[in-house]
C-alpha positions in Angstrom: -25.0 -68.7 15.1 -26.9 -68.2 12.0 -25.3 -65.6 9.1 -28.7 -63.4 9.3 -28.3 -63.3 13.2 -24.5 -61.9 13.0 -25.6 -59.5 10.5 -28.9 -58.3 12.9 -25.7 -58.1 15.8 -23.3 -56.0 13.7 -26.2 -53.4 13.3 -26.8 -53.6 16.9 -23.3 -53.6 17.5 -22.9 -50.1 15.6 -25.5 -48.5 16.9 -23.6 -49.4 20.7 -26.4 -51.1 22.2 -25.1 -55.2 21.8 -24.6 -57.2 25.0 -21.1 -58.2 26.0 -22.2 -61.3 26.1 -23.2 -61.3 22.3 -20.6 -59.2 21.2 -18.1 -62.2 22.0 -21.1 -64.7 20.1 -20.3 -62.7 17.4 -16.9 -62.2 17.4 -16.5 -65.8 17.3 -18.6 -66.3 14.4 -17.0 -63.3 12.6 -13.7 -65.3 13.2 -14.9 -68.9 11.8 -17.2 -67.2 9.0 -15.7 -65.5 6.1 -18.4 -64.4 4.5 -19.8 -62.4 8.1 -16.2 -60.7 8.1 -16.7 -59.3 5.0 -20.0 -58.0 5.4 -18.2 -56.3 9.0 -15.3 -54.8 7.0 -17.7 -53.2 4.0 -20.0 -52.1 6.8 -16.5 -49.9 9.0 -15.7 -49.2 5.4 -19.3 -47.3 5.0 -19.1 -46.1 8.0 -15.2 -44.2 7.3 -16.7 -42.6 4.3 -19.8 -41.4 5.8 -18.1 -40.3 8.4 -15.5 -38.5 6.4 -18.0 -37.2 3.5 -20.2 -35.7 6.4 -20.6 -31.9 6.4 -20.9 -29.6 8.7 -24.5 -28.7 9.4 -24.8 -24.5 10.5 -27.8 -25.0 13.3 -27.2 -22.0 15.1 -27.5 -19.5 12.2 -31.3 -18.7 11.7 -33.2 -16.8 8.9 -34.2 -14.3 11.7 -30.7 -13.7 12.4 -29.5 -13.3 8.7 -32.6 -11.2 7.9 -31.9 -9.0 10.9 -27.8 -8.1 9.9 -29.8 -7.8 5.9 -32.0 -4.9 7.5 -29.2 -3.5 9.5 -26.6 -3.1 6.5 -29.5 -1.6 4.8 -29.4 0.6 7.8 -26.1 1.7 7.8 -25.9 2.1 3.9 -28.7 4.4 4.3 -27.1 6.3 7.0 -23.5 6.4 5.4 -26.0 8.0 2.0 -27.3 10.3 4.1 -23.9 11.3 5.3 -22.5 12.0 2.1 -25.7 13.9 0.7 -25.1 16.4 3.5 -21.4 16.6 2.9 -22.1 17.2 -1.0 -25.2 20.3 -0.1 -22.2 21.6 2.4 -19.2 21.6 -0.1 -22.0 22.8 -3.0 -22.9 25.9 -0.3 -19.2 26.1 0.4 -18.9 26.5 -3.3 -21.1 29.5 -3.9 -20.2 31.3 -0.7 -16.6 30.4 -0.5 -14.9 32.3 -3.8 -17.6 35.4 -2.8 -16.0 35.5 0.9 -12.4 35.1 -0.5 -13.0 38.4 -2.8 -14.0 40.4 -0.1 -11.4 39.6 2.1 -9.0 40.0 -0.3 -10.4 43.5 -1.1 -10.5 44.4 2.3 -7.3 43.4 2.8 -5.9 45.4 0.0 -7.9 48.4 0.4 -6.1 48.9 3.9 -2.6 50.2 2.8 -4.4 52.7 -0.2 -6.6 53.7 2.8 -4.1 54.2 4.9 -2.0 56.2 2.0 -5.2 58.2 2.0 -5.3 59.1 5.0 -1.8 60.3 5.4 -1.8 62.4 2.7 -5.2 64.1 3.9 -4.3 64.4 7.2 -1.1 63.6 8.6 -1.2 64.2 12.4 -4.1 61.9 12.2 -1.9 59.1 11.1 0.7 59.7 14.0 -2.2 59.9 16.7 -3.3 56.5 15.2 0.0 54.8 15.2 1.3 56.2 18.8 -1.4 53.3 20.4 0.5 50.8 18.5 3.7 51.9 20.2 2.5 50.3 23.6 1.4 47.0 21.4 4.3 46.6 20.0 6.5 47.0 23.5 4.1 44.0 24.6 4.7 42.0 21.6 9.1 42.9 22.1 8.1 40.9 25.5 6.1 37.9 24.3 9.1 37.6 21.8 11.5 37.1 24.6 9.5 35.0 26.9 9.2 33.0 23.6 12.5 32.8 22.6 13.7 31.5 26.4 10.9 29.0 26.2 12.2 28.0 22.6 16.0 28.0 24.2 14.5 25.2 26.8 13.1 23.3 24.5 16.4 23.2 21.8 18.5 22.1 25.0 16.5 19.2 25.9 16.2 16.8 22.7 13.7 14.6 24.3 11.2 17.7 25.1 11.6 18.5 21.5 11.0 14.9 20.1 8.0 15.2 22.9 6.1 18.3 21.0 7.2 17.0 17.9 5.3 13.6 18.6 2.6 14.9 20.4 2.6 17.6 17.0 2.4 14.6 14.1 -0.1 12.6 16.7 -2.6 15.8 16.2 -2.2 15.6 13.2 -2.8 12.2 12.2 -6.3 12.7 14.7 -7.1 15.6 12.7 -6.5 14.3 9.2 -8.5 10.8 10.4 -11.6 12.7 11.5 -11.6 15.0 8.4 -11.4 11.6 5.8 -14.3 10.5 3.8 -16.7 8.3 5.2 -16.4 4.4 4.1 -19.1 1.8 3.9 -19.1 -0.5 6.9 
């Protein structure tokens, strides 16, 4: 076997198509031929570094795809905009109503007892037909208070009902606070 024949076979023989036949032809000649065996060692050589220098090609990812997650971030950044716009016309309302609504309430509130004051010095038997309703209110809330305190009794004896609300208490909590936080980028 010729030199430029082995070499044609070892380029065969990488590519997996050589004979078996040939394939012992040429191991033979790679065996008796020094200069052969190192052309077949630089060639495995080549092929270890190619092999390990080769990068992963991405196939599956195309420019559809990317452009269509680039349109729906822009989506959902426009949304999450949105979101806090409303939130900052809300608290700005909130702002302009809220101190307005506290003054009255706290006026109304205070003018109650001076009202009441008024009254009873004005016209006394007025205040006691007034307060005579209340009697029967406050018999029903003499009651609720001791259907409440048995119910709180209950609960005191059993530790594990207590640790129960008490869990069930800091879980509402944690739901409520979680809703009520500002709203992230995604």
């Amino acid at each position: 076997m010729r030199c430029r024949d082995a070499k044609l076979w070892l380029a065969v023989q990488r590519d997996g198509d050589l004979a078996p036949a040939k394939a012992v032809q040429l191991q033979e000649h790679l065996e008796q031929c020094s200069t052969c065996r190192a052309y077949s060692q630089r060639l495995r050589s080549m092929d270890v570094l190619l092999v390990a220098g080769a990068s992963p090609v991405y196939t599956s990812i195309s420019t559809e795809r990317i452009m269509q997650a680039v349109r729906q971030r822009q989506q959902i950044t426009q949304q999450l905009e949105d979101l806090r716009t409303r939130q900052r016309s809300r608290l700005s309302r909130l702002h302009i109503v809220g101190p307005s609504l506290a003054g009255i309430i706290l006026f109304t509130i205070g003018s109650i007892p001076l009202l009441l004051l008024a009254i009873t010095i004005v016209q006394p038997d007025l205040v006691v037909k007034m307060l005579m309703p209340l009697g029967d209110v406050a018999e029903v809330l003499i009651v609720l208070v001791q259907s409440l305190q048995t119910g709180l009794v209950l609960v005191t004896r059993d530790n594990w009902l207590l640790v129960g609300i008490a869990f069930v208490l800091v879980l509402m909590m944690g739901m409520w606070l979680h809703l009520m936080r500002y709203p992230q980028e995604a």
